[in-house]
Every structure is written in C-alpha cells, then in structure tokens.
C-alpha positions in Angstrom: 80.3 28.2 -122.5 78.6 30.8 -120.5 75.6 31.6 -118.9 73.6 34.3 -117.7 72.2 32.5 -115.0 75.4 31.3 -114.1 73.3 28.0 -114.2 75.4 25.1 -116.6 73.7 22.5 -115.3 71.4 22.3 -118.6 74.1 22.7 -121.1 76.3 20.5 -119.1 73.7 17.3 -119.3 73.4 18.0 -123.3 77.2 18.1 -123.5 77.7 14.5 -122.1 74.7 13.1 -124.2 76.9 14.1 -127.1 79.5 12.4 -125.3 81.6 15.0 -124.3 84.0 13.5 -121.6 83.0 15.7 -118.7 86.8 16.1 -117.5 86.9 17.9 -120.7 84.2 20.3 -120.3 85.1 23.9 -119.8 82.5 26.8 -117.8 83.3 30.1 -117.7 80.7 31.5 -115.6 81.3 35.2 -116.6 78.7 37.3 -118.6 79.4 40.4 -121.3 81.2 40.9 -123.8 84.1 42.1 -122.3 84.4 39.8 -119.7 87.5 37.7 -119.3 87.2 34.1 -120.5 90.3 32.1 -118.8 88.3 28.6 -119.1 87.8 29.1 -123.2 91.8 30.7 -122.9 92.7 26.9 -121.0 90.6 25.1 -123.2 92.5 26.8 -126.3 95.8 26.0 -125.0 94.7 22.2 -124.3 93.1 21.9 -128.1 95.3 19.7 -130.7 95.1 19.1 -134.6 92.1 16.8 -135.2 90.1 17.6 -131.4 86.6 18.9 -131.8 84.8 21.4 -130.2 81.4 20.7 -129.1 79.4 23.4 -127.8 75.3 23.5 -127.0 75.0 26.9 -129.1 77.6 29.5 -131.2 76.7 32.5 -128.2 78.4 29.7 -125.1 81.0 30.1 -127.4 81.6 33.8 -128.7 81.4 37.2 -127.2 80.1 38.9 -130.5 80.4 37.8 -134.2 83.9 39.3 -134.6 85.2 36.9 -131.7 82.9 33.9 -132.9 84.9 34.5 -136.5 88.4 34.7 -134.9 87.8 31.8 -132.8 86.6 29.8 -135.2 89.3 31.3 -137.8 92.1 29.6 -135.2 90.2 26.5 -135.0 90.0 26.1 -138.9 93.8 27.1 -139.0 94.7 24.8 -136.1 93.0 21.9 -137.7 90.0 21.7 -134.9 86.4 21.1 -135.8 83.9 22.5 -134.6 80.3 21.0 -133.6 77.3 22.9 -132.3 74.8 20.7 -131.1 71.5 23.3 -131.0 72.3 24.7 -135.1 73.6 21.1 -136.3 76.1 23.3 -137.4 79.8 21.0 -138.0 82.6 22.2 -139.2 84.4 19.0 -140.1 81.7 18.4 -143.1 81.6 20.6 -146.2 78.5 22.4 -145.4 79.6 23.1 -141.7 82.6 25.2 -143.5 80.6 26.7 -146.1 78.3 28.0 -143.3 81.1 29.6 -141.4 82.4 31.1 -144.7 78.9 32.7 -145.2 78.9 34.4 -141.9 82.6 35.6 -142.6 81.8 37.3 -145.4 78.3 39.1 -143.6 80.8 40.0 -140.9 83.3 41.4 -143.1 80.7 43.2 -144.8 79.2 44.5 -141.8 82.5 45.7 -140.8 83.3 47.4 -143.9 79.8 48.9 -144.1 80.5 50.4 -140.3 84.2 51.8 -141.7 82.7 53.6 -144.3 79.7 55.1 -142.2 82.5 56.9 -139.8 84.8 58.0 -142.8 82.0 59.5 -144.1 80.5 60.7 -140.9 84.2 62.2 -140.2 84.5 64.1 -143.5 80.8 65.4 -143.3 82.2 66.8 -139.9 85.0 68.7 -141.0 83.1 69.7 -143.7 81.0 71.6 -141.0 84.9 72.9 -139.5 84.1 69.8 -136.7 86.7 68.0 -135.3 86.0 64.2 -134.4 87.5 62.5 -131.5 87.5 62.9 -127.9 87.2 66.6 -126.2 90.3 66.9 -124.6 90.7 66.4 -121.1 92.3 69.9 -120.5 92.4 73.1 -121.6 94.7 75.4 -123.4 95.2 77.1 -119.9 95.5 74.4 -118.0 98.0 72.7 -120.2 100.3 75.7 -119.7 99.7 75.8 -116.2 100.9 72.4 -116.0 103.8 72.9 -117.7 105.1 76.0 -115.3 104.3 74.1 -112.3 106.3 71.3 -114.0 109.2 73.5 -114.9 109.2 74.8 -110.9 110.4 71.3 -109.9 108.2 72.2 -106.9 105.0 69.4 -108.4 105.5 65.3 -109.2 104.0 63.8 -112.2 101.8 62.1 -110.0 100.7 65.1 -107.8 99.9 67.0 -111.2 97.9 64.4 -111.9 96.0 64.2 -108.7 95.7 68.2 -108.7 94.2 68.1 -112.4 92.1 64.6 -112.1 93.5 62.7 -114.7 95.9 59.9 -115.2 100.0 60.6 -115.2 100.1 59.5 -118.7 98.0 62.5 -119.5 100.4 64.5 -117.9 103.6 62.6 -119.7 101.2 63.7 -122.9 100.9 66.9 -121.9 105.0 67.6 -121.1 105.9 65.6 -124.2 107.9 63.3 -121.8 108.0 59.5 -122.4 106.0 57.4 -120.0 108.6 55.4 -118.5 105.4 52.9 -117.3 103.3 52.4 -121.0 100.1 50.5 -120.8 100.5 46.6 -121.6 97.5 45.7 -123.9 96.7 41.9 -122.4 
C-alpha cells in the first residue's frame, strides 16, 4: 500500500481487523506512478502458492491499471489470491477471477485502442511529409563538427559531450561508436 499522506495508520488498523498478521504488512510510503516500490518488490519475493494478498483498496496496490493487471497476472500465475477489503473484490472465488478478467480485457482494449490512435496519428503525419519522433538533439552542422573534433584526437567523448550539452551516448550515436557503458533497464 501507499499513501499520499504518507499516513498508514488508517489502512493499517483495517488490515489487522481482516486479520492480517501485522509482521506481514508491507508500506511503501512513496507516491506516483513511477516511484520505486521495494516494500511491494519484498513482499513479492516473500509470497508462496496458496498466500493471499489482502489489501484496503486496488490503487494501495497498483501504480496504474497496466501494473494492477501484471501484478495481479503473477499472482494468478503464482497461485496467490488476492482480497480487497474496500471492493469485496476476491480472487480465490469465481466471481473475484471473472472480475479481474473483465478489467483485462477493458485494459487490453484500451491499449489496443491507444496503438491504433498513434499508427494512425503517424501515417496522417507523413501523409503531411511530417516526421514523428523526437527533434534531434543536434544539427546537421553540429554533428559534423563533432565528428572533426573527434577525428583531431585533440576532444574526449566526455568533453564533446560537455561542450555540446548532451549525454556521451549521444556522442557514441553520433560517431557510430559502440557505447562501451549501455544503459541497464532495472
């Protein structure tokens, strides 16, 4: 669960009149969408085949619908119900599952509907001789100055980088050299 408040205390006194064990209780007190979740992440790796989750409502548990669905898409697959005390919503009973199946489909649909907006957004674009994507970061003439003061072996990657304000794997991009330090996706 999270809060905006950053306030449990409510949620936390619901939780243990379900009977949640409060040693098993997990807060993450982090807000957003984006923000990292390492209490859900321990409470993942803790979860066996037959546990239930409990929560007070679906948005403690899910960042937006897409994580809600692949959450509860590992807990289905991992043999874990799941309980949500403010919807009624259980997944260990029939109409708990069908539920959840409902708002996959809706999600999948909503995703597919999103997809086909941008393909078509894209063609009516190019139709217009518009290119989609990002402008680029440098010009034409900038590119080629990069190169020369590349080829000088009088500039570092990094100090082209710094000269030009933008990261060294731009400049990797731009000389068509490997980065030997690629991003790692967490």
């Amino acid at each position: 669960m999270s809060t905006r408040e950053q306030n449990a205390d409510g949620q936390l006194d619901v939780l243990e009149r379900a009977g949640v064990d409060r040693k098993h209780i997990y807060v993450d007190k982090a807000s957003g969408k984006l923000a990292r979740r390492p209490q859900l992440d321990r409470m993942m790796e803790f979860l066996r085949e037959g546990d239930i989750v409990v929560t007070t409502k679906l948005d403690r548990l899910g960042r937006s619908l897409r994580h809600l669905m692949d959450l509860t898409d590992e807990l289905r697959d991992r043999g874990i119900g799941l309980r949500v005390l403010s919807q009624g919503i259980d997944t260990t009973t029939p109409a708990g599952r069908m539920f959840f199946q409902i708002i996959g489909a809706i999600s999948e649909f909503e995703a597919s509907l999103i997809s086909e907006r941008t393909l078509d957004g894209l063609e009516a674009a190019r139709a217009r001789s518009r290119k989609g994507g990002r402008k680029p970061k440098l010009s034409d003439r900038q590119v080629a100055l990069i190169r020369t003061m590349h080829a000088s072996g009088e500039h570092t990657i990094t100090a082209l980088a710094d000269t030009f304000k933008v990261t060294r794997p731009t400049i990797y991009r731009v000389l068509e050299l490997p980065d030997p330090a690629p991003a790692r996706v967490p």
